[in-house]
C-alpha positions as CSV (number, residue, x, y, z in Angstrom):
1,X,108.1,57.4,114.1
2,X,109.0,55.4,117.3
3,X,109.5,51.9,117.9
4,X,106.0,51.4,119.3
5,X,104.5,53.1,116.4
6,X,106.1,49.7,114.0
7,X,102.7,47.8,114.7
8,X,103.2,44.1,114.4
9,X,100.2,41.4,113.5
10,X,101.6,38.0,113.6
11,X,98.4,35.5,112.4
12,X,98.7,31.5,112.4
13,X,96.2,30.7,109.7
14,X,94.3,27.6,109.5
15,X,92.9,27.4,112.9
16,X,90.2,24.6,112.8
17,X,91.7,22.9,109.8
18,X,93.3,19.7,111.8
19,X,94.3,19.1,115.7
20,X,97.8,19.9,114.5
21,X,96.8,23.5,113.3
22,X,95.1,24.2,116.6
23,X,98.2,23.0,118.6
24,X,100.8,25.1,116.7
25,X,98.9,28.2,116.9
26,X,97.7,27.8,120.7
27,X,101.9,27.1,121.6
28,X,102.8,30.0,119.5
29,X,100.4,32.0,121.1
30,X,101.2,31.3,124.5
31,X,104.8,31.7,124.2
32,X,103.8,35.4,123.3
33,X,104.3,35.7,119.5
34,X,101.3,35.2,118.2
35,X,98.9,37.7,118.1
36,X,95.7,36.6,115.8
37,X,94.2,33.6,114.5
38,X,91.8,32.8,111.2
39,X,89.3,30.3,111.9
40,X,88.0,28.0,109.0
41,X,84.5,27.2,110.9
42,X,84.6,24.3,108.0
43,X,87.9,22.6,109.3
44,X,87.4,18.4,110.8
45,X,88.6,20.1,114.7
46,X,87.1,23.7,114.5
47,X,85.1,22.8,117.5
48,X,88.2,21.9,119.5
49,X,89.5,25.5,117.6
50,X,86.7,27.4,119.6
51,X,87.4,25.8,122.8
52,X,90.9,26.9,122.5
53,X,90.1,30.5,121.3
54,X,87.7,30.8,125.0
55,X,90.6,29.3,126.9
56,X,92.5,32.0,125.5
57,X,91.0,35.3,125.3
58,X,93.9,37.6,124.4
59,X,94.1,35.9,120.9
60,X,92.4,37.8,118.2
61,X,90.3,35.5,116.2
62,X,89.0,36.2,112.8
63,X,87.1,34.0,109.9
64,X,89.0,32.7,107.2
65,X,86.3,32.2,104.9
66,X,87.6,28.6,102.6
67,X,86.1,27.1,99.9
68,X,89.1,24.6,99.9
69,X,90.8,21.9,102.0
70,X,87.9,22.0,104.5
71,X,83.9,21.1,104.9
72,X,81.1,23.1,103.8
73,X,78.5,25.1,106.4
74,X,76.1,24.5,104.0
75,X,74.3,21.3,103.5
76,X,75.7,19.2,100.4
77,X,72.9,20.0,98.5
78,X,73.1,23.5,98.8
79,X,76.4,23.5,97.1
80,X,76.6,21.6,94.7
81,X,79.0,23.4,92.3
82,X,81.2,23.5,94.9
83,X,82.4,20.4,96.5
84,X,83.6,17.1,95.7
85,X,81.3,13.5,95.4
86,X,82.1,12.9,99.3
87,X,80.6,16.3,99.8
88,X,83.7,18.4,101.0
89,X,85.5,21.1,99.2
90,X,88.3,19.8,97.2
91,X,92.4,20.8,97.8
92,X,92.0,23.7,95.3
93,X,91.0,26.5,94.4
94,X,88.8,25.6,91.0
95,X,85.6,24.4,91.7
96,X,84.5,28.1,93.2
97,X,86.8,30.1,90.5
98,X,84.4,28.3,87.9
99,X,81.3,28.6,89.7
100,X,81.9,32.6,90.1
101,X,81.1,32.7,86.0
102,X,78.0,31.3,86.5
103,X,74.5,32.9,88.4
104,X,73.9,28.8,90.3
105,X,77.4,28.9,90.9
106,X,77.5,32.8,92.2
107,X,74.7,32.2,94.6
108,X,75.8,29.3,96.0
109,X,79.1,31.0,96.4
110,X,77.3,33.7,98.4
111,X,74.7,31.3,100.6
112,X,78.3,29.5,101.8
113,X,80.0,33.4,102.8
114,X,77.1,34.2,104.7
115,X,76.7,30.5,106.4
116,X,80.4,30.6,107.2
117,X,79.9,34.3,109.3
118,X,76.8,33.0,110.9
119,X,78.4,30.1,111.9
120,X,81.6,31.9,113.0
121,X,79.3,34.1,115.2
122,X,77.1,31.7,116.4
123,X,79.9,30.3,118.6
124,X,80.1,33.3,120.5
125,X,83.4,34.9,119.2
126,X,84.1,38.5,118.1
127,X,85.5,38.7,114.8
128,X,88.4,40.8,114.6
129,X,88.8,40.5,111.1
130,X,88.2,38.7,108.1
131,X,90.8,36.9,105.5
132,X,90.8,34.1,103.0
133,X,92.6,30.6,102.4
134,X,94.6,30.4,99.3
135,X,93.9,34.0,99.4
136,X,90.8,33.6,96.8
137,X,89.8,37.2,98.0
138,X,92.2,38.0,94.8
139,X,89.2,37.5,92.7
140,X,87.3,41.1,92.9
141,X,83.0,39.2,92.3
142,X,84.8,37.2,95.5
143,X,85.9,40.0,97.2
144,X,83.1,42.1,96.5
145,X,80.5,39.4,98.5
146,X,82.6,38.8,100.7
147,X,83.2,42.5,102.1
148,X,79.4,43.1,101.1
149,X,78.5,40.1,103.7
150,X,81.3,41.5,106.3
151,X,79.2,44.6,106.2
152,X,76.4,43.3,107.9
153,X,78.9,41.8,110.8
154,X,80.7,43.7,113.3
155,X,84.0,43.4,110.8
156,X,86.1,46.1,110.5
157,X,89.4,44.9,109.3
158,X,90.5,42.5,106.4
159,X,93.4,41.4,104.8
160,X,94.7,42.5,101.4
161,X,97.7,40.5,100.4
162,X,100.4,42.7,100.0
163,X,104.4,42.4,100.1
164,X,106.1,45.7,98.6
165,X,108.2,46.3,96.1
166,X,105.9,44.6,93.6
167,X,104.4,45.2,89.7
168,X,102.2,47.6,88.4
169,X,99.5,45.1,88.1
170,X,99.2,44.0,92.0
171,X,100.1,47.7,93.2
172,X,96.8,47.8,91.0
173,X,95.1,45.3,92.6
174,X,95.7,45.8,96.1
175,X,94.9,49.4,95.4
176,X,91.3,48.5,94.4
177,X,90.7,45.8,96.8
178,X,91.8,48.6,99.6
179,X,89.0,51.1,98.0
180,X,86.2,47.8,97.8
181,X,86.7,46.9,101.1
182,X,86.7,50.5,102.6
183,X,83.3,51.4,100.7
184,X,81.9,48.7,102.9
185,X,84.0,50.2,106.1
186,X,87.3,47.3,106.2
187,X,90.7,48.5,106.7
188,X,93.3,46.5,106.4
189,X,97.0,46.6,107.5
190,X,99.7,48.8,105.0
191,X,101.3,45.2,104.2
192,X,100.2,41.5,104.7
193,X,103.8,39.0,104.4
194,X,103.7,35.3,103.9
195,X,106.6,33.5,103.0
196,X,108.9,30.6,103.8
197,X,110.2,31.9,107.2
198,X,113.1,30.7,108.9
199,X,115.1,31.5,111.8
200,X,117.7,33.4,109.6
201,X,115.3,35.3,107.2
202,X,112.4,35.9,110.1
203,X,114.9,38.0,112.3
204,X,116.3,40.2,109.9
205,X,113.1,41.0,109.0
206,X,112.1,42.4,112.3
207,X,115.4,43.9,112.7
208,X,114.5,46.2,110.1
209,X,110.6,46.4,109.8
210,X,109.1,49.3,108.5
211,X,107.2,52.0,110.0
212,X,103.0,51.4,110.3
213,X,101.5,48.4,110.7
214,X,102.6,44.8,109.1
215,X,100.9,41.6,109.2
216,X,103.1,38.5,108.9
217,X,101.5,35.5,108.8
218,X,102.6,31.8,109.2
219,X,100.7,28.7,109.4
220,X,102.0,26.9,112.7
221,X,101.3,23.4,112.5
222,X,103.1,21.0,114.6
223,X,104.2,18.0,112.4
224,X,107.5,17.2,110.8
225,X,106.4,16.2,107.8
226,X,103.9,19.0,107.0
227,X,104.6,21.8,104.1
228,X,104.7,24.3,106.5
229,X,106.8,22.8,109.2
230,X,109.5,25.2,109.6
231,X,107.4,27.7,110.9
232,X,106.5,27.0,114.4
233,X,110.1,26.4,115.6
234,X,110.4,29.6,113.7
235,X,108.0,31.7,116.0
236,X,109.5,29.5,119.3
237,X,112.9,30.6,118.6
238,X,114.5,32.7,121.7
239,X,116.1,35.8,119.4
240,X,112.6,36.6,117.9
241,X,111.1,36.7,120.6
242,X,113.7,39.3,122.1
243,X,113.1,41.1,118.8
244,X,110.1,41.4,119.5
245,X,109.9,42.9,122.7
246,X,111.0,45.7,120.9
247,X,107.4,46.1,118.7
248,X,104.1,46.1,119.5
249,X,102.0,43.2,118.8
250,X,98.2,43.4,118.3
251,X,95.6,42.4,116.5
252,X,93.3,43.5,113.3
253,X,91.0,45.6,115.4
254,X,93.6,47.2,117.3
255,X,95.4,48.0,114.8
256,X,93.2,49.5,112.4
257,X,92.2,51.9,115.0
258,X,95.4,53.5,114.9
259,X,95.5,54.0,111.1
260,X,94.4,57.2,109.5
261,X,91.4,58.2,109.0
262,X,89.8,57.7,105.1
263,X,90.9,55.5,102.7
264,X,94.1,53.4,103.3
265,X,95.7,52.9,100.1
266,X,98.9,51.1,99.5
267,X,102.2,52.5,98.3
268,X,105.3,51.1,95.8
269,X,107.5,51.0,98.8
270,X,110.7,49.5,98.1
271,X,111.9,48.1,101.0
272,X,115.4,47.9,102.1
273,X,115.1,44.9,104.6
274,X,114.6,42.6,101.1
């Protein structure tokens, strides 16, 4: 396989969470590394996040549904189960995992997935894929009305966590997530990376990524003090960005298009770039 069949997705996540997020992602984008973007249509400057994603139309923009760390689409009393006394979704994941084992809790869950798509398409944008925050689409009720509701979009592409070599049980996983989301026609990339990148362990990656298509994500943020603060000056660093002249950078859409056809399962890959 040839160097322009190693497809690269590089996603900033959390676009629309703060002012920060936006800025991170919109400099990492410009400078050529960034290739998608997950909108949380909840997030205090998701506005500003659309006006950005218009301004730039080469940047693939997908929904990152939430249930945490952001505000509702739903009015307050509509989801009750799920949110906090001042009426937005609290900094973890609990609330929603507890509300999935209950049939209030479930249909609120579902009222909030399909508000959240609405929402992301009533601004206009196409979707080029769909994803999670704190990747809750690891819970398979979550997953399931989540690719059910995708269904009824133009979606085509998701993400299923997955970073080979790995344990039986998320090989498991992944494998059945991969055959849920392609019984409502998702693909998703052969592996989906997050990890704390820095300019020593990002390039060595690249230097030695494998065949097909690989989604590394980051969450760009611009602020020193922030948990994730390593990574913009990791995507604005001159050798990646000669690395990755080298690979072809697109988004979900694109490349999903160039996977096989039928069902896209993962593999036990043990890769030698670890």
């Amino acid at each position: 396989m040839s160097m322009s069949e190693r497809r690269l997705i590089i996603t900033g996540d959390d676009f629309g969470l703060s002012t920060e997020n936006n800025t991170g992602i919109i400099q990492a984008h410009r400078y050529g590394i960034l290739s998608a973007t997950s909108l949380m249509v909840g997030g205090d400057a998701a506005q500003e996040a659309v006006e950005l994603a218009r301004q730039h139309p080469k940047l693939a923009v997908g929904l990152h549904i939430s249930f945490s760390d952001s505000r509702p689409v739903l009015p307050p009393d509509q989801v009750s189960m799920l949110i906090l006394p001042n009426g937005r979704f609290p900094p973890d994941d609990k609330p929603h995992q507890a509300a999935l084992r209950s049939v209030k809790g479930l249909r609120q869950i579902r009222a909030e997935i399909a508000a959240q798509f609405k929402q992301f398409h009533q601004y206009g944008l196409v979707c080029d894929h769909v994803n999670t925050h704190r990747h809750s689409l690891h819970h398979p009720l979550l997953a399931w009305t989540i690719f059910r509701e995708a269904s009824r979009w133009p979606v085509r592409a998701t993400r299923i966590p997955w970073d080979p070599p790995t344990d039986v049980f998320r090989l498991a996983r992944a494998t059945f997530l991969r055959l849920l989301g392609s019984a409502y026609g998702l693909k998703a990339p052969d592996r989906s990376i997050n990890r704390d990148w820095n300019t020593q362990s990002f390039p060595e990656l690249l230097a030695n990524l494998p065949t097909g298509t690989t989604e590394i994500f980051f969450h760009p943020v611009e602020a020193c003090d922030h948990r994730y603060s390593v990574d913009l000056p990791t995507l604005l660093d001159e050798r990646i960005k000669a690395l990755l002249i080298r690979l072809s950078l697109c988004g979900y859409t694109d490349a999903i298009t160039k996977l096989p056809a039928g069902i896209h399962l993962p593999t036990g890959e043990s890769l030698k770039w670890y």
